[in-house]
N, C-alpha and C positions, 0 to 999 in steps of 0.2 A: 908793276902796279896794275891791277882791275881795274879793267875800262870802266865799269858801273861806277866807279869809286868817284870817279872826274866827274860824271853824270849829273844833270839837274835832277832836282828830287822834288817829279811833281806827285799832284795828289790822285790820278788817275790816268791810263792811257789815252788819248785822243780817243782812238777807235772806241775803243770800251764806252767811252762816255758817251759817242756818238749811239753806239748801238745801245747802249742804255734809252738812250732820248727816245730811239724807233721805239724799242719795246712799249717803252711807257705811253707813246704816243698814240701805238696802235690797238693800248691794253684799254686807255684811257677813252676812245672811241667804240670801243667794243661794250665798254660801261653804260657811255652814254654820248653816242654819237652826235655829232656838231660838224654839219658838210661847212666848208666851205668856199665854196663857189655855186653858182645860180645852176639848179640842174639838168639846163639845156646845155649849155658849155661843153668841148669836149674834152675834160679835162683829163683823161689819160694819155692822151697824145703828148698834151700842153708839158704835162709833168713830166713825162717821159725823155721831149725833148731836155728839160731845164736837169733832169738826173742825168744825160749821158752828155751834157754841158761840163760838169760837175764832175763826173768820173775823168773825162775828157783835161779839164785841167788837174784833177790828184793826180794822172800817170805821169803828165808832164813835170808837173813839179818833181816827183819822185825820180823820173827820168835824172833828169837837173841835178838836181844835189846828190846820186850818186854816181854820174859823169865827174863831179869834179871830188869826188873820194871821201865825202861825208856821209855820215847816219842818219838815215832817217828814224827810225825808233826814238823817243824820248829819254830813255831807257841806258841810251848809249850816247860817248858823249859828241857834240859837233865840233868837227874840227878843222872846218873853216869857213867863213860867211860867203856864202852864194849871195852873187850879185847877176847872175843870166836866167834865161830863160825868165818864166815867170814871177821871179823873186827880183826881176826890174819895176815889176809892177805893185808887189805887196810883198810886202815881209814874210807872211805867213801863207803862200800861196793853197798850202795843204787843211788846214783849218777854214779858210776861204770857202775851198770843194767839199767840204762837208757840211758848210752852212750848203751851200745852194743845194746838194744832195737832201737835205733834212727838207727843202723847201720845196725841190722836186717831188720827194715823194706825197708831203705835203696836198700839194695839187692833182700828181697823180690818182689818190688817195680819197681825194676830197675829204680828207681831214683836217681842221681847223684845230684837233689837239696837236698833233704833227707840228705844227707853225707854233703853236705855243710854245712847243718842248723845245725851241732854238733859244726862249730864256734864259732857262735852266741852264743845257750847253752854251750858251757863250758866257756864262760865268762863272760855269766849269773851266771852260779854257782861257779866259778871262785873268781871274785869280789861284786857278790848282796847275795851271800848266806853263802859261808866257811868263806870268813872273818867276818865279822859280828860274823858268830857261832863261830871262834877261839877263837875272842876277847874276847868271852864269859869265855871260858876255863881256862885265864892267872890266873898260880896261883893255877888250879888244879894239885896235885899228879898224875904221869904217863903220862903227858901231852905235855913233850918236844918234838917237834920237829910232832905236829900233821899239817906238813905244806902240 
């Protein structure tokens, strides 16, 4: 059997929608720019830190789940629930590092479209990605309550 075949069938990739969100964010300040934050601030540093926060916990998570021989791609299917590293702490620890990335840049940015466009993406990943992967799950051992 094809592994895609077991796969959830979400409605976009993570990444894709993340970088979707930049694009639009950055398209959509370029239109008609909206700082925000007060322009004494130094907010490239600020942001900077709060991006390599964010990259800092997606390697980890990634790290994490394929130590112990699961997929990370959506794409393909999980084939067994990570309870270490950072997935003690959140279910989703990878979705997590992409909001605070969106919100780094955000700041970095002084873009106040940027912070918008974390709407849109969390209800992209919301409704086109977690459920879908939940659905997946019904049924698995340790699995209650992965909402």
């Amino acid at each position: 059997m094809d592994d895609r075949e077991d796969a959830a069938r979400v409605i976009i990739r993570p990444p894709l929608a993340w970088g979707l969100a930049v694009i639009a964010g950055l398209a959509l300040d370029w239109l008609a720019p909206l700082p925000l934050l007060p322009a004494d601030l130094p907010a490239g540093g600020l942001g900077a830190m709060v991006f390599v926060l964010a990259l800092a916990l997606f390697a980890w998570a990634i790290v994490t789940i394929t130590r112990v021989g699961s997929n990370v791609p959506t794409n393909l299917p999980t084939t067994t629930i990570v309870e270490s590293g950072p997935y003690r702490f959140t279910r989703n620890p990878i979705y997590l590092a992409m909001f605070l990335g969106l919100i780094g840049l955000a700041i970095a940015f002084d873009n106040l479209w940027l912070l918008m466009m974390l709407v849109p993406f969390a209800l992209v990943v919301r409704y086109g990605v977690c459920r879908p992967l939940r659905s997946r799950f019904e049924g698995w051992p340790n699995c209650e309550g992965l909402e």
